[in-house]
C-alpha positions as CSV (number, residue, x, y, z in Angstrom):
1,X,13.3,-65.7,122.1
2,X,11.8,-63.5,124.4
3,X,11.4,-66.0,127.4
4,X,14.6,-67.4,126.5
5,X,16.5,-64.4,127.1
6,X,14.2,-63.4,130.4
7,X,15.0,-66.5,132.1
8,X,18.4,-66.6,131.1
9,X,19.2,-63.3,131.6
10,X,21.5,-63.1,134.3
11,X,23.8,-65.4,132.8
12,X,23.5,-63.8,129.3
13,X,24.4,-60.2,130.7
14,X,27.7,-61.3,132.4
15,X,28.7,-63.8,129.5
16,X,28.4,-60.6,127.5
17,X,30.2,-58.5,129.6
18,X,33.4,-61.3,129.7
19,X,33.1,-61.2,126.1
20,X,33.6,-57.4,125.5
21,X,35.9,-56.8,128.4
22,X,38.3,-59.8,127.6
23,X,38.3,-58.5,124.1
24,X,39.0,-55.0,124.8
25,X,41.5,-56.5,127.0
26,X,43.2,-58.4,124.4
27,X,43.2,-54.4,122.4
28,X,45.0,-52.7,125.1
29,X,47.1,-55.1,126.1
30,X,48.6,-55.3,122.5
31,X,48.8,-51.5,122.5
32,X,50.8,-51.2,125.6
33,X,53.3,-54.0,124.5
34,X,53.4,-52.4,121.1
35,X,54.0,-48.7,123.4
36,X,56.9,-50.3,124.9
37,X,58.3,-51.8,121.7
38,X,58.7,-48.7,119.9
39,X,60.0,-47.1,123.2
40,X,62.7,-49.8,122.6
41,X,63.2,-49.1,119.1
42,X,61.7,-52.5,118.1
43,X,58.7,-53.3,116.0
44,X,55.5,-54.3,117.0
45,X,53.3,-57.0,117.4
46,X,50.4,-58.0,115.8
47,X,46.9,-58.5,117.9
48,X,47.0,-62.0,117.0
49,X,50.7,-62.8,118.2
50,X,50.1,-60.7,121.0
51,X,46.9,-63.1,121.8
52,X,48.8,-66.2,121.5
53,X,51.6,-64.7,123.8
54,X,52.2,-66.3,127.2
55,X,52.4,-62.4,128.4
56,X,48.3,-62.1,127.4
57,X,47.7,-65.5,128.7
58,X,49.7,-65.3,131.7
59,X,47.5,-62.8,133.1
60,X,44.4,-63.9,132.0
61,X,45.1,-66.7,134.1
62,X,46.4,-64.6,136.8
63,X,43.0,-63.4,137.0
64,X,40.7,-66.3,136.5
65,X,42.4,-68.8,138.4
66,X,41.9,-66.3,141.6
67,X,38.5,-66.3,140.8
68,X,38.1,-69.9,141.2
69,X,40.4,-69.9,144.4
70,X,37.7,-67.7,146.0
71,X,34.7,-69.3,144.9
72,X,36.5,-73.1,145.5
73,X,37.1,-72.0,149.2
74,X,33.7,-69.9,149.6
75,X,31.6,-73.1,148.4
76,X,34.0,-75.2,151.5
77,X,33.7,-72.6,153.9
78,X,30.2,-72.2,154.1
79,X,29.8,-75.8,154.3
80,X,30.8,-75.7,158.2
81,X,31.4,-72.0,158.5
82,X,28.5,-69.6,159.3
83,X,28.0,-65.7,160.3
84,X,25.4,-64.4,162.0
85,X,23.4,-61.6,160.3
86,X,25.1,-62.6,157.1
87,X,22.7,-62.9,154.2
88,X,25.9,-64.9,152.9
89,X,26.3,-67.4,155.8
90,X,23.9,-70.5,156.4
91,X,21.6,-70.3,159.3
92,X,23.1,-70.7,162.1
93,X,21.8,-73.9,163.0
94,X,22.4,-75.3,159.6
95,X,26.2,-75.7,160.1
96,X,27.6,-79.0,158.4
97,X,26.4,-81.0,155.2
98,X,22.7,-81.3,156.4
99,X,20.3,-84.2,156.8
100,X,19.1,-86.1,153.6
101,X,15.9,-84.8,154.0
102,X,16.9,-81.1,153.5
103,X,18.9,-82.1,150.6
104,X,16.3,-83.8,148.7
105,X,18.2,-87.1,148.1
106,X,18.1,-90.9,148.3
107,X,14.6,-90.9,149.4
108,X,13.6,-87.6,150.1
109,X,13.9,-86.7,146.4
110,X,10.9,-84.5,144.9
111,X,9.7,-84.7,141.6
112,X,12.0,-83.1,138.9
113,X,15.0,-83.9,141.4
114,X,18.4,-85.1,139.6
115,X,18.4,-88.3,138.6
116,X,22.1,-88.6,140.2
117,X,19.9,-87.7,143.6
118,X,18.4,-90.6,144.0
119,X,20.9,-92.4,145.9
120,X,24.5,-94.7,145.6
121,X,27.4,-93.9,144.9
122,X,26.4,-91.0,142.1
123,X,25.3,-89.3,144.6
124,X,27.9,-89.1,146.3
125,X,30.0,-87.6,143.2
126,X,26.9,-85.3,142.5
127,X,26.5,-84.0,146.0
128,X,30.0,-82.3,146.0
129,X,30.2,-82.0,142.0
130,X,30.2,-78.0,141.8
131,X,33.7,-78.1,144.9
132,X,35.0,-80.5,142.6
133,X,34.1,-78.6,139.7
134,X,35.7,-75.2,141.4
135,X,38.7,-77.1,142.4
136,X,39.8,-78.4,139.2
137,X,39.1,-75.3,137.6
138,X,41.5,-73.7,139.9
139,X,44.3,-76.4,139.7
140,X,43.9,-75.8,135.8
141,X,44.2,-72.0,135.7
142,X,46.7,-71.7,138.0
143,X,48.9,-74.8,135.9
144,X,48.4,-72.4,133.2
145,X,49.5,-69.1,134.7
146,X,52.9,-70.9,136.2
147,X,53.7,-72.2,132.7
148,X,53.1,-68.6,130.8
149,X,54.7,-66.4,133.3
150,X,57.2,-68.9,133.6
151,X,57.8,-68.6,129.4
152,X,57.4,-64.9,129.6
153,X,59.8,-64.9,132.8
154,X,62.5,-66.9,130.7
155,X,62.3,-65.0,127.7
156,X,62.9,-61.8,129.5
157,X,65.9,-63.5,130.8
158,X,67.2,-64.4,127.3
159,X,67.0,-60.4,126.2
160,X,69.1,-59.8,128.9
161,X,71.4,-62.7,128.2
162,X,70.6,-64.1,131.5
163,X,70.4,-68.0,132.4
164,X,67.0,-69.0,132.2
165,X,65.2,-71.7,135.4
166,X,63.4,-74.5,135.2
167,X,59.4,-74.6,135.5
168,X,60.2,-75.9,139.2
169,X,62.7,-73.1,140.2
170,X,60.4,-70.4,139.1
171,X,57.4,-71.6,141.3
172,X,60.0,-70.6,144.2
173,X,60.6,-67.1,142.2
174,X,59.4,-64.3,144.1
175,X,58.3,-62.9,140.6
176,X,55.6,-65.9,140.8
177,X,54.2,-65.3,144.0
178,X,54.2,-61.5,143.7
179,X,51.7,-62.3,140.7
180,X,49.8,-64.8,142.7
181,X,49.4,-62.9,145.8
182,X,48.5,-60.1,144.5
183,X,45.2,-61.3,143.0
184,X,44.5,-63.9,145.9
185,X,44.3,-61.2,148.6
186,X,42.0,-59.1,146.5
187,X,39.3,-62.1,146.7
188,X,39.8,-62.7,150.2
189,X,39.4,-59.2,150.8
190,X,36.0,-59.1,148.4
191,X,34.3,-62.4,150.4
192,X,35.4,-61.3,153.5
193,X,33.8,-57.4,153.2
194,X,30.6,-59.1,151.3
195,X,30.4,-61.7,154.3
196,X,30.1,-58.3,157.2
197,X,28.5,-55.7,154.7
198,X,25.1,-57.8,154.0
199,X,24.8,-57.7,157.9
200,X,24.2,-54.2,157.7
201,X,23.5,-53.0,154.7
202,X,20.8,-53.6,152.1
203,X,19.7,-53.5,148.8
204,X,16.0,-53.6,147.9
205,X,15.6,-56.8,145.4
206,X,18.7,-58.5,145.0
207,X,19.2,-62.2,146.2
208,X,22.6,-61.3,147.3
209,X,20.6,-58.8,150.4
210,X,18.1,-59.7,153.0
211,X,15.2,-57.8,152.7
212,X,15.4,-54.0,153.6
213,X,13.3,-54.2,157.2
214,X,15.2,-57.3,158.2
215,X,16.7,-57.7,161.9
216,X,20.9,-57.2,161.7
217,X,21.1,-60.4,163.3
218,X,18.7,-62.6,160.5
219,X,20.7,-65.3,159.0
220,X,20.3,-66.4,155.3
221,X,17.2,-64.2,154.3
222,X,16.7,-63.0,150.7
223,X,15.3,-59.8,149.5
């Protein structure tokens, strides 16, 4: 048990923390709608209608599916794009989708390589599996934050004896977008300022930094 959670420890912290924070999450969210409620003279909701709500799910998804925007076009961009210095950029030289031999495939492959490595048209699927992977992830969040803000939009409009829209007039509802945008320019801004920061700065033993005595101009070193 010991090993196991030493060399799965990175992923074990942050599924932790997604567990507690999407709980607590689900805790205050239900409080402020219930805060509201009352403020309206109307009773409350329990945690569990709350959870099945498309208000809790609608920005849940807000959330995730800009997560998976940013790491769907970070994975592309680094394919072809590159900054010098940046401990998040390729080398320089590197630009593009390599030679077989750096990629380990067909007949380059090592022992212990993927079996889907080893040449035809698997590889071919497994070479760009985690950008597929990203992509439909996003397409699937962000399907699922236009339908619940789209039910939460509609039944705001029926308390206030308003015609509701269809699924298709809302995705050209500035309410949509406003949600959208908001959470897609955070990311941007996130990559971008992670891209410039490792060329300067440091941090002694993470992957994520080149090491502390490193040049400004070293490409794609590790700490």
């Amino acid at each position: 048990m010991r090993r196991f959670l030493r060399e799965n420890g990175l992923s074990l912290f942050f599924a932790t923390l997604f567990a507690l924070t999407i709980v607590a999450q689900s805790f205050a969210g239900q409080h402020q709608v219930n805060a509201e409620l009352r403020d309206h003279g109307a009773a409350g909701v329990s945690w569990w209608d709350y959870v099945t709500s498309p208000d809790y799910w609608g920005a849940v998804m807000e959330n995730w599916q800009s997560e998976f925007l940013q790491f769907t076009l970070f994975i592309g961009a680094t394919i072809w794009l590159v900054q010098k210095g940046s401990n998040e950029s390729k080398r320089l030289e590197d630009a593009g989708r390599e030679s077989d031999e750096k990629q380990k495939v067909e007949r380059h492959t090592v022992p212990g390589s993927p079996l889907w490595a080893t040449g035809g048209l698997r590889t071919r699927v497994y070479e760009n599996s985690l950008l597929l992977t990203m992509t439909t992830i996003f397409f699937a969040t962000w399907l699922a934050q236009s339908l619940n803000n789209w039910r939460s939009f509609n039944e705001e409009q029926r308390a206030h004896s308003e015609a509701t829209v269809s699924w298709g007039r809302y995705l050209l509802d500035p309410d949509f977008w406003e949600k959208t945008l908001q959470n897609w320019q955070s990311e941007f801004l996130a990559v971008g300022v992670m891209v410039v920061f490792t060329i300067f700065l440091r941090q002694r033993g993470s992957p994520e930094s080149k090491p502390v005595g490193a040049p400004h101009d070293e490409t794609a070193t590790s700490g």
